[in-house]
matplotlib code that plots the C-alpha trace (Angstrom):
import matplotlib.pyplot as plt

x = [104.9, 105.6, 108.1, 106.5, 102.4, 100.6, 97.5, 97.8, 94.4, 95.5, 96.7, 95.9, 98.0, 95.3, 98.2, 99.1, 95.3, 94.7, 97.4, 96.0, 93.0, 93.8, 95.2, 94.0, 96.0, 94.1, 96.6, 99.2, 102.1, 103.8, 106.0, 108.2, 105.7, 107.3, 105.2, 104.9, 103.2, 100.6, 97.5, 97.8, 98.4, 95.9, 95.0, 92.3, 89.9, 89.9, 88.6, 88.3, 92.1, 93.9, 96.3, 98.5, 101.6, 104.1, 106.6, 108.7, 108.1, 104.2, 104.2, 106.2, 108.7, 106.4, 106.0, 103.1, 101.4, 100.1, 98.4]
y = [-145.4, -142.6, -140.0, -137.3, -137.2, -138.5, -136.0, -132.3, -130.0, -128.5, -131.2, -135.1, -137.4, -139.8, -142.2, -143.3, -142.8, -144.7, -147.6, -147.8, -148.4, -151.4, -153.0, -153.5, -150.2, -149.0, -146.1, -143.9, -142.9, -139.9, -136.8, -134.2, -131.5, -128.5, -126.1, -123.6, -126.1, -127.4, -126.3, -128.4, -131.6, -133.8, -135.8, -138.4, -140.5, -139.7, -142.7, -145.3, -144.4, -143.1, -140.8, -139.6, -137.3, -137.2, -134.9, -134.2, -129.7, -131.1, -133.4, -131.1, -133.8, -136.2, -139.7, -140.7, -144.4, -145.8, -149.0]
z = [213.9, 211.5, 211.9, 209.8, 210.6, 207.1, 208.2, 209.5, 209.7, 206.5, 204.9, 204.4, 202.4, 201.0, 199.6, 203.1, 204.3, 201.8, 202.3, 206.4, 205.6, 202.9, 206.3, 209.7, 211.1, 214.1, 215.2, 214.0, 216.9, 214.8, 215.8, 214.0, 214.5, 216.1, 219.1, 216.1, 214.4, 216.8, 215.7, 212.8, 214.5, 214.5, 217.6, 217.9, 215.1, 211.0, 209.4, 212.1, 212.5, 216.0, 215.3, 218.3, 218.3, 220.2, 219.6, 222.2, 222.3, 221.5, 224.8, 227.1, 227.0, 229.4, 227.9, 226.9, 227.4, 224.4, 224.7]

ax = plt.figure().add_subplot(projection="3d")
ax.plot(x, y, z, "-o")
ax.set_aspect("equal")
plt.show()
């Protein structure tokens, strides 16, 4: 779990992509993206990796079951 998202559409930190994929990390839970910002979070596989976000304005404030 990640507060700020290591990948956006626009941008991609490769350090941390890079990090996850050294180890067995099947999914990224990260938030602190804002509804203005929505269109560049990213939801769903890059690189064998889940990322999910679930910031609270993103969600509509209903939780989300991650399993």
């Amino acid at each position: 779990m990640l507060h700020y998202p290591p990948i956006t559409k626009i941008t991609k930190s490769s350090e941390y992509i890079n990090l996850m994929l050294n180890y067995p990390v099947e999914k990224v839970v990260y938030g602190h993206i804002h509804s203005d910002s929505k269109e560049f979070c990213v939801n769903g596989l890059y690189k064998g990796i889940e990322f999910i976000c679930v910031s609270s304005d993103i969600i509509n404030f209903n939780p989300l079951r991650i399993l």
